[in-house]
N, C-alpha and C positions, 0 to 999 in steps of 0.2 A: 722621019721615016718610021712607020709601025713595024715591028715583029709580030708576027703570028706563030704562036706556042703551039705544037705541035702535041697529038695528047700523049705521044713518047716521053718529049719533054716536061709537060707535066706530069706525068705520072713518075719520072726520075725525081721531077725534084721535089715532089710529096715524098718520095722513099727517102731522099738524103736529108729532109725533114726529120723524118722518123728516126732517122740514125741518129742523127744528131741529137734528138731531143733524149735515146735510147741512151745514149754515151753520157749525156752530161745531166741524168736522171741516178748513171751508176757510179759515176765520178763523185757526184755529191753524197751516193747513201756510202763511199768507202768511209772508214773511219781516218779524221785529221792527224797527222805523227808529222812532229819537225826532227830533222837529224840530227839539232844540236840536244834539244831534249833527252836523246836517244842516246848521244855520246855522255850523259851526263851520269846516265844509269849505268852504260859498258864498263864505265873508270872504277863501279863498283859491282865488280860482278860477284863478290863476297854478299853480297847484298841484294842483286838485283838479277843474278841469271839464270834464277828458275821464272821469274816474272815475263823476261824478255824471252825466253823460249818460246811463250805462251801465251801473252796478256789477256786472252782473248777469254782464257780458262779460269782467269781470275778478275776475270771484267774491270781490266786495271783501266782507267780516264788517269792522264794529268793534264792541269793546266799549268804555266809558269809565268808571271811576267815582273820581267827585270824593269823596274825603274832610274834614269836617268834625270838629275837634275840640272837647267836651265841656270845662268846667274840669278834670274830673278825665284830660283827655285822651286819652277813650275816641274811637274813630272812629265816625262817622255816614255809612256810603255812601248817594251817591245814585248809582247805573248809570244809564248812558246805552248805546241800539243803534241799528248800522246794519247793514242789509240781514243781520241776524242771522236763521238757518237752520239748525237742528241738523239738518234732513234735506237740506240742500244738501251734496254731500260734496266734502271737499278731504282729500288726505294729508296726514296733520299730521308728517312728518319727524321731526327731531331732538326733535320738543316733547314726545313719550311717555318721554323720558327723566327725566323730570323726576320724575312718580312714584313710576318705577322708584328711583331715588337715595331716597324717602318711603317706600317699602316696603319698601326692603330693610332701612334705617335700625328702620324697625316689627319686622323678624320676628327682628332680632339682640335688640331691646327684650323683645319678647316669648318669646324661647326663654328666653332669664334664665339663663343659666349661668354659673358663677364662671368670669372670664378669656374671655370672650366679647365684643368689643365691635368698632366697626367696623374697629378697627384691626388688630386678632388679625389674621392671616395666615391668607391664602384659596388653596389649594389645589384647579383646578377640575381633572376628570381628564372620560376620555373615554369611554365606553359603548357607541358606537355609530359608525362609519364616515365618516358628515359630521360629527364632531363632533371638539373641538381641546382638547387641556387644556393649563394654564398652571400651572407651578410656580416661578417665575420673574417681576420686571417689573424691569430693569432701570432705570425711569423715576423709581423711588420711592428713597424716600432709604435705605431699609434695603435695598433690591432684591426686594422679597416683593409679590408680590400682596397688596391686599385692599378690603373694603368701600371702606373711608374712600379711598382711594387713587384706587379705579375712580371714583368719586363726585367727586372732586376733579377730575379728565381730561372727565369727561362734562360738567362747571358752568362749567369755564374754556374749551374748545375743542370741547367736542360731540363726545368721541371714541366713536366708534361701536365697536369691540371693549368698550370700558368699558361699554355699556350692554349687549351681549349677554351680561356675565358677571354682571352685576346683574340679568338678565331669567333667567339660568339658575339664580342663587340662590334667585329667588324663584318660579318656577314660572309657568308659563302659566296654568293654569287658577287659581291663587292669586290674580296680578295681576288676574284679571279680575271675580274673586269678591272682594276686597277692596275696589276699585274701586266697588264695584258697589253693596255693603253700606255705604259712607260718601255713596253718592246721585250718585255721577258715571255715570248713566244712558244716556249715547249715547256709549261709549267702551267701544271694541274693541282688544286688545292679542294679537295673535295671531302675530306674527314675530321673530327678530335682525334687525337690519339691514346692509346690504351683503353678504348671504351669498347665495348660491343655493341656498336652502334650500327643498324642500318644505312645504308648509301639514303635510301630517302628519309630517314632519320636525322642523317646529316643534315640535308638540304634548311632542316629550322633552327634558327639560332633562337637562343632565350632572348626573352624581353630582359632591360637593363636599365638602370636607372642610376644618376649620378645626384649626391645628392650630401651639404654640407651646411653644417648646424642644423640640421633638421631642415632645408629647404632643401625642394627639387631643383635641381638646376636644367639636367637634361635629361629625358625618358625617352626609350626607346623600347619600339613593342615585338612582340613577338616577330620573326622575319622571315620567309622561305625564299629560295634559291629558285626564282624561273628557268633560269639558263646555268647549262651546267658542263663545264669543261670533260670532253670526254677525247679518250684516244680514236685514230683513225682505224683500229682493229682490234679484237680482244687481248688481250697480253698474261698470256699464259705459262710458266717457268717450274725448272724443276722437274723432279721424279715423284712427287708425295707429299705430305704434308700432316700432319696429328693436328685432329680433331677433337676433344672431348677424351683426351686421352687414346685414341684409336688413327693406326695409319691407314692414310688414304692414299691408296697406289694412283695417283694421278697429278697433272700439273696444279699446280696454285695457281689460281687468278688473281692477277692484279690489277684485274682492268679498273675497277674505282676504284682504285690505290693512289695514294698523291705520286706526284712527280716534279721532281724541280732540276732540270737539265743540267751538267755541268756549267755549262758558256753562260748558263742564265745564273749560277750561282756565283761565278765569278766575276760577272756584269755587274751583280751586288755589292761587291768589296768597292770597286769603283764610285758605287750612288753614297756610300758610307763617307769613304776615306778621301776620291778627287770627286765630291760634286761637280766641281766648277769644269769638270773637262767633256762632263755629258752635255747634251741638249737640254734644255730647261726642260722640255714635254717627259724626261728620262728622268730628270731628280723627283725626290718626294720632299714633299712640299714641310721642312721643317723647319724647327726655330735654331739656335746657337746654343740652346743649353738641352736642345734635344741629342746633337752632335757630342755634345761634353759628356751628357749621360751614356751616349754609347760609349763612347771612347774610353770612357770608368769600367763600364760592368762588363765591355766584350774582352778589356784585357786583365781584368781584376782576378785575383786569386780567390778562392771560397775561405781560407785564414786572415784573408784581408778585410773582412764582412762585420759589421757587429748585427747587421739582421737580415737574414734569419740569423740568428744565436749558433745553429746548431752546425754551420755549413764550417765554421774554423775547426770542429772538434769530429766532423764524419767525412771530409772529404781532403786529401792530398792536389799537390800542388797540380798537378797531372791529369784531375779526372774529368775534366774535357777541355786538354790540350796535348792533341795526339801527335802532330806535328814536332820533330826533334824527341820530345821526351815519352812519345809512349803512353805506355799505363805504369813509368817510372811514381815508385816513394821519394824519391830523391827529391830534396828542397829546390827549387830552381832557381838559376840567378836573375836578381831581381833588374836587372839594365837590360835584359830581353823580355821582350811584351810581345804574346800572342792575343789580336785581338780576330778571333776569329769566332764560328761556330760549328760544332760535331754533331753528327746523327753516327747511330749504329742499330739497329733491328734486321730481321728476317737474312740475318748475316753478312749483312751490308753495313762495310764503317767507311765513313764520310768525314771528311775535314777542310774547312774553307775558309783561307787564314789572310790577314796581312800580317807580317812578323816584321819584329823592330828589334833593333839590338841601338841603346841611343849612344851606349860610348862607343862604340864602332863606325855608326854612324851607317847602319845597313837598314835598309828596306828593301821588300819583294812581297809580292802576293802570291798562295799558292792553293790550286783547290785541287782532291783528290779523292776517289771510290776506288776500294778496292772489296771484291764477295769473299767472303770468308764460308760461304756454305761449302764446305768440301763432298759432302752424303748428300747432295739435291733434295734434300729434305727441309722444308720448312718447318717452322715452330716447334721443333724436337731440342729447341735451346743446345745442340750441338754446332758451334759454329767457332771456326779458329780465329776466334779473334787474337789469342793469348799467343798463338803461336807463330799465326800469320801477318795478322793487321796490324797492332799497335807496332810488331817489329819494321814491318813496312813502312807505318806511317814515319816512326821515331829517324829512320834511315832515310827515308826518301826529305823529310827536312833539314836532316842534315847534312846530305848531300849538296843541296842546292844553299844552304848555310854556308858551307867551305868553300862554295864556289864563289858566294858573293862575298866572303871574306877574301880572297887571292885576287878577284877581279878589279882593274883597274877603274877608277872613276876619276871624270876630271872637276867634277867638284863633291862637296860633303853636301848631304843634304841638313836643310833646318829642318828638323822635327821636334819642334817646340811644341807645336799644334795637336800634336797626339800625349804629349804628358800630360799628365793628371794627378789629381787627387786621391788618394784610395781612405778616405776616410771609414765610408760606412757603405 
């Protein structure tokens, strides 16, 4: 038997349509918060209860997830969030290098050429006017540019030239189409950093050339960005910003500003640390001693280095590992390994860690932003990192440090698989 819908009827249920679509449009833009994450900060409110009055004021994201091990010592995440907001925007700084160092690793993997590998010597040259070539790195032990080398500077000290030469290898429009196709969704890679570079400046990466005993191996020419990740509205923040030395009473844009999501930086630690528990279409396509070299220089110390030379004699145990220790002098104990990666710019600090303590036998991943711009004023280098961030970051790791120290487990994990070497 047929009904006949009446256009009462349907016009009710076009509207319960709308509702619905209207509710579960504002359910998804609220920001993610779990209660236990929530009770984790209350137990320190010495620590935490000007944050939680507010979070919103200090664009606090956490992520947390506990790791469980199997007999056969597989991991079981359970994720924890707060005040998690892929459409809340912060600059994620230093932390898009991390990919970068993942993808270049990939397209060395994947070009497949005899004598090809991140070590081979990188030759960047210049094409274009703002743009710089490097034939030369005195820093390295042979004095050659290359993959492995930039990669190594960018995981011990967050050297910014190391990641614009790794971002021109690999192409703007590539990073962003790679990115993209492995599911990291609300990340935008559109800059170098510390340059004054135009957005369609950006768009050209230098021609690059790989090349050992005097022969070419692999050349690559000049490159532009057709398609170009862009936000779905301008993204404008702040009261002001200096200019040229001069305040400008208006919002900063940051609509071609990079962006790399929380959930997508923490999706990260995952493709690093448990390949094996993503989709294949989700891993990057690496070798086994791509993995070892991370696993060295994301939890290496800069004293633990012999090159560059200079990283044992200018930088402290601490200077990008803000989780637990801050912007602490203090020596850190060497059976705790943060193998993570920091950004901090435009008063934005960033930390996206897997933490290891191996005689304890603890594992956890943890990623976290908090704005340190207290005066909505951009690039006036006024921003509390000293008094707000590093105290937050040092706190908030070691919170959840204590926690998975008292938590019961009913087995020990093997983490053989993350010691290393720390040679050079």
């Amino acid at each position: 038997m047929h009904h006949l819908i009446s256009p009462f009827h349907k016009k009710s249920g076009l509207l319960l349509a709308a509702l619905v679509c209207m509710l579960t449009s504002t359910l998804s833009a609220q920001p993610l918060s779990d209660a236990f994450l929530e009770k984790i900060l209350l137990k320190n409110p010495e620590w935490f209860s000007e944050i939680l009055k507010n979070p919103n004021a200090r664009g606090v994201q956490i992520m947390y997830t506990k790791i469980d091990r199997t007999r056969r010592n597989e991991p079981r995440f359970t994720t924890y969030r707060y005040n998690v907001d892929k459409n809340k925007y912060f600059y994620p700084a230093s932390t898009v290098k991390l990919p970068a160092v993942l993808l270049a690793f990939e397209k060395l993997n994947q070009l497949n050429k005899p004598g090809l590998d991140k070590f081979t010597p990188m030759y960047t040259e210049a094409a274009r006017p703002e743009q710089t070539a490097v034939t030369a790195d005195p820093s390295a032990e042979n004095g050659l540019p290359s993959v492995a080398h930039y990669a190594r500077k960018v995981l011990l000290v967050s050297d910014n030239d190391a990641f614009n030469r790794l971002y021109e290898f690999i192409g703007q429009e590539e990073f962003n189409e790679k990115l993209r196709k492995k599911g990291y969704l609300d990340t935008r890679i559109r800059h170098r950093l510390e340059l004054p570079m135009s957005a369609e400046n950006n768009r050209y990466t230098n021609p690059v050339r790989f090349e050992k005993n005097g022969k070419v191996i692999y050349q690559q020419p000049l490159a532009y960005a057709d398609k170009v990740e862009t936000p779905s509205s301008p993204i404008r923040l702040g009261k002001g910003y200096v200019k040229d030395g001069q305040l400008v009473n208006e919002p900063f844009d940051f609509t071609e500003k990079n962006y790399f999501a929380l959930e997508d930086q923490h999706k990260l630690l995952k493709a690093i640390f448990f390949p094996e528990t993503l989709e294949p279409s989700e891993r990057f396509d690496l070798k086994p001693d791509d993995y070892k070299f991370l696993y060295r220089y994301m939890s290496q110390l800069p004293m633990e280095t012999s090159y560059p030379e200079n990283y044992s004699e200018d930088y402290n145990d601490s200077y990008v590992k803000f989780f637990i220790f801050g912007n602490s002098k203090k020596r850190m104990p060497r059976h705790i390994r943060v193998f993570n990666k920091v950004g901090d710019a435009y008063g934005y600090l960033l930390d996206n860690a897997y933490i290891v303590d191996f005689e304890r036998g603890i594992e956890f991943m943890l990623t976290a932003v908090i704005d340190c711009n207290e005066n909505q004023i951009y690039n006036d280098d006024t921003y509390a990192y000293d008094s707000v961030g590093f105290p937050f970051m040092a706190n908030l790791g070691e919170a959840i440090f204590e926690y998975e120290m008292n938590r019961k487990k009913r087995r020990r994990p093997d983490l053989s698989r993350y010691e290393v070497e720390y040679d050079k």
